[in-house]
N, C-alpha and C positions, 0 to 999 in steps of 0.2 A: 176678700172682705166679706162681712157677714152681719147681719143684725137688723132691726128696723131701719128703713129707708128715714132719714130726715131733711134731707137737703139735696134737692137734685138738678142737674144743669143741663145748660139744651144750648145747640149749637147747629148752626147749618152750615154744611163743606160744600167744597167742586161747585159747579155750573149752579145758579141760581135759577128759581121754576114757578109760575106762580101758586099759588097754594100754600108757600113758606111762611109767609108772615102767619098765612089761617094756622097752622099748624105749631107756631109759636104762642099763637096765642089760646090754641085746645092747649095745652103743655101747662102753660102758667095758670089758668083758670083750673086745670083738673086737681093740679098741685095745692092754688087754694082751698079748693073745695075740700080738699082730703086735709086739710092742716101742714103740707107741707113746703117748706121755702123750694122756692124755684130762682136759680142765677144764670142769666144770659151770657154765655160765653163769645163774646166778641171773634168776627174774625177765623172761626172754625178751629181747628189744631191749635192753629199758628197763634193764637187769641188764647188757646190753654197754657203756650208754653211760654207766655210773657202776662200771665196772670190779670188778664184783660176782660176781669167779671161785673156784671151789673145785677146786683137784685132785683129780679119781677115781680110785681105785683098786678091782682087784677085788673087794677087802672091804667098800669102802665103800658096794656097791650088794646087799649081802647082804640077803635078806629083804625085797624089794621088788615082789617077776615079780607077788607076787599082791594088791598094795595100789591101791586105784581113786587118782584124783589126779595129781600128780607134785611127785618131792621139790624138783626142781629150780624149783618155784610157775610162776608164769605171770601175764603181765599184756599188756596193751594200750600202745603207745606211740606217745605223739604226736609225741612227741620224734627218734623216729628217722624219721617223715614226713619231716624236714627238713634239706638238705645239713651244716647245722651237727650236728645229733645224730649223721649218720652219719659225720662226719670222728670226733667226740667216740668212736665208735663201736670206728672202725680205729685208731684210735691206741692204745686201751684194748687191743687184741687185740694191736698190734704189741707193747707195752713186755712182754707177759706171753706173747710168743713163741708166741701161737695163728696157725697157717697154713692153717685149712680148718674149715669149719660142718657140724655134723648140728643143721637145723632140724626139729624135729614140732612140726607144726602143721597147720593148712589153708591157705585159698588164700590169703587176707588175708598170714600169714606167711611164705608162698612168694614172693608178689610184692614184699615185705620183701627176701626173703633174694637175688632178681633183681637188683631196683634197685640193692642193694649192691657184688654183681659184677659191675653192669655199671660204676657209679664206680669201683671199688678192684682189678677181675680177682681177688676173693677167691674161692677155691673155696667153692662149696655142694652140700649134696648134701638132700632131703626127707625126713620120713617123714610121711605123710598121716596124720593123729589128730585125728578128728573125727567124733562119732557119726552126723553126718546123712549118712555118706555119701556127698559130694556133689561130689569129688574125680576131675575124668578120668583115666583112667589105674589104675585101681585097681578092683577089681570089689569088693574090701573095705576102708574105711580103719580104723586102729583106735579100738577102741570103739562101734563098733558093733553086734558081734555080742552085745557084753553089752547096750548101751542095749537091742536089740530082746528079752532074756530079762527084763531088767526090766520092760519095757512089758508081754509076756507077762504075765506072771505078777502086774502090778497088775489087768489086764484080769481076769482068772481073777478075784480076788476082787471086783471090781466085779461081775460077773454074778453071784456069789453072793446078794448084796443088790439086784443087779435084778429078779434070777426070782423072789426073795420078795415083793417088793412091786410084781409086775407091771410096772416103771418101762423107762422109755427113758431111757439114758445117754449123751452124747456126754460122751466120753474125749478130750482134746486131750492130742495127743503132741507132741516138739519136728520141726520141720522146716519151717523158716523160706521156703528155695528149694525145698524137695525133699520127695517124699511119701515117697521110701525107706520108713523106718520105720515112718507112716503103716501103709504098702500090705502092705508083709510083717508086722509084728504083728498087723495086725485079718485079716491070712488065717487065722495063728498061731493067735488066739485065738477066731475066728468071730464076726468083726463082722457084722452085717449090711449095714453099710454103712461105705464108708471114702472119704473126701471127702480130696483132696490137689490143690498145688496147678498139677500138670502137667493135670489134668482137671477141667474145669468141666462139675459134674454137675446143677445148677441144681436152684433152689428145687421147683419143676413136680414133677423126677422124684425129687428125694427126697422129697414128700409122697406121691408116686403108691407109691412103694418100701416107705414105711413102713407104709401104708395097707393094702399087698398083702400086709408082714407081719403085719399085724393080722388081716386076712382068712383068713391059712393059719393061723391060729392060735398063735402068736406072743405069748405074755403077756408077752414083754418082750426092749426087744432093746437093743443098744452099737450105737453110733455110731461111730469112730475120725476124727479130724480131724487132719490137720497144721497146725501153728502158722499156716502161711500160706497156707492153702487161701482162697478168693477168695471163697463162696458170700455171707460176710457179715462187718460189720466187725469182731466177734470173733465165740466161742463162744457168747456170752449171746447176742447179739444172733438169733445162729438159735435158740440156744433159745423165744426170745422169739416167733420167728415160728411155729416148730412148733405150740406149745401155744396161737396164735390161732386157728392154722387145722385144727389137731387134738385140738380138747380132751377127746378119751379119754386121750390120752397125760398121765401124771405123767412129767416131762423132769426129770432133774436133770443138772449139770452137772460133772467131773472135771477139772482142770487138772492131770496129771504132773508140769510141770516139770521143776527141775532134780534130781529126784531120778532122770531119762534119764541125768544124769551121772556119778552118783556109783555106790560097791559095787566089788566084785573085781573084775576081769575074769575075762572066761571063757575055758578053757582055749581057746581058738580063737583069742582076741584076743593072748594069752598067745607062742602059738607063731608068728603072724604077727608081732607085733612084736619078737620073738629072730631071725626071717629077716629081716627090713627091715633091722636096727640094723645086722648080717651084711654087707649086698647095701651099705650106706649107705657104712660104714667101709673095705669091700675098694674100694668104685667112687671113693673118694676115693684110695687108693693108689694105684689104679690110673692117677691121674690125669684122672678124670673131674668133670667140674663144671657146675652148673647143672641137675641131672635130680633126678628122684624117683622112689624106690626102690617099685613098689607091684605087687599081686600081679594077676595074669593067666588066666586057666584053671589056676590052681595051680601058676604059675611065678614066679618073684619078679624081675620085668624094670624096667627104666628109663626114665620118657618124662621127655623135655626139660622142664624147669620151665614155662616160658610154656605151654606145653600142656597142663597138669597143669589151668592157673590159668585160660586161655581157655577149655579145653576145656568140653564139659556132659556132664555123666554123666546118659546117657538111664535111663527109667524104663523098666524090664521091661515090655511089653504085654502078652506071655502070662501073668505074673500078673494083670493088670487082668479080663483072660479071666477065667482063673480064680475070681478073686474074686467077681467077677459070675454065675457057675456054685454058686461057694457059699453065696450069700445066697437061692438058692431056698428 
């Protein structure tokens, strides 16, 4: 496809983050400003390939910069894995005159929005929205910065109730590939230990760690885990082995969940996703396709999609330092 941009659609896939609604509504406002229609694609994929579009207009994204979620919902699709769903897909887009994609999402959706142009030459442009993280190219994606105030701030009140009853807490945060949120909430809130799954910290030296905090006198301390940290087959399961081999410790166990998802955004996530939706809309005028719009030493730049999706977004080491420095 080729020519000026007239009508362009926006969709948010996979796990929802907050910062989405902000970002649907940089999207439809940039589109106004430039003269151009902007249509909400319902439902992500799955919402393209049943033709599930709503015209946006400036008003209609009134009152949303600070709602967690996205109005625009979100789903998984199996349907568009396959040549038949994404013909179903383009045709849906061609009869209702959309000629270019603002996907947020993560990688899963990115490689969605690849595979598309590379059959159909449909322009796409990213916006990274996903609290883990875990997105090359982007040193913040959104939702994030809020998942990591909410992590905070459950941690806060979990230690309230540890230091009362002298207890060891492992806190399981989400971060399936990625310690991200892990490593920076339990700095945040002063874990003593923070177990993720770019570092295999073994059984050995977290009894030796815990031990030594017991020793410095430590009546009780948080544990912080990523979802997919490797020590053991869940969180119970090292519970289980803690209180074998250290039965001074009372261990209880915290599972966060998906309440990392949900809440406001915070003004950080807020203002990132008004520059993406910004950088997403102009790079599609501009005649750009196939990149993701994501932020840089507090610049708001472009890497290529496949990049975006191959790429690994390394884990700070001089945090790991750090961390390590504050669990004395």
């Amino acid at each position: 496809m080729s020519g000026k941009i007239k009508k362009i659609g926006v969709l948010t896939s996979g796990g929802d983050a907050p910062g989405m609604n902000a970002a649907i509504r940089s999207v439809v406002r940039t589109c106004a400003f430039h003269n151009i229609e902007c249509i909400g694609i319902y439902r992500g994929y799955q919402g393209m390939i049943e033709g599930d579009f709503k015209e946006m207009g400036p008003r209609s994204v009134n009152n949303i910069v600070n709602k967690g979620g996205t109005i625009l919902k979100s789903a998984r699709s199996k349907e568009f894995m396959t040549p038949e769903g994404r013909k179903k897909a383009f045709d849906n887009l061609q009869k209702a005159g959309i000629d270019s994609l603002v996907v947020i999402g993560g990688d899963g959706s990115f490689t969605g929005g690849l595979v598309f142009n590379k059959e159909y030459g449909f322009p796409v442009i990213g916006i990274p929205g996903t609290i883990d993280n875990d997105i090359f190219g982007t040193s913040h994606t959104l939702g994030y910065d809020t998942a990591l105030n909410t992590v905070v701030e459950a941690i806060d009140k979990i230690r309230d109730t540890a230091s009362s009853h002298n207890r060891l807490f492992f806190v399981e945060v989400m971060g399936r590939d990625a310690g991200h949120i892990a490593l920076n909430a339990g700095i945040g809130a002063g874990a003593e230990e923070i177990l993720i799954p770019e570092e295999d910290l073994g059984l050995d030296r977290l009894l030796e760690s815990l031990q030594k905090s017991k020793a410095s006198g430590k009546s009780s301390s948080i544990v912080v885990i990523a979802e997919g940290d490797k020590m053991g087959k869940n969180v119970f399961e090292l519970k289980d082995y803690v209180e074998e081999n250290l039965p001074e410790y009372d261990v209880r166990v915290s599972v966060l969940g998906h309440m990392q998802r949900g809440g406001a955004p915070s003004c950080f996530d807020r203002v990132l996703a008004s520059r993406l939706g910004v950088k997403a809309v102009e790079s599609l005028i501009a005649g750009k396709s196939n990149y993701m719009a994501g932020l840089i030493k507090d610049e708001v730049v472009l890497t290529p999609l496949e990049q975006a999706v191959k790429g690994h977004s390394e884990i700070d080491r001089e945090l790991l330092r750090v961390s390590d420095i504050m669990s004395t």
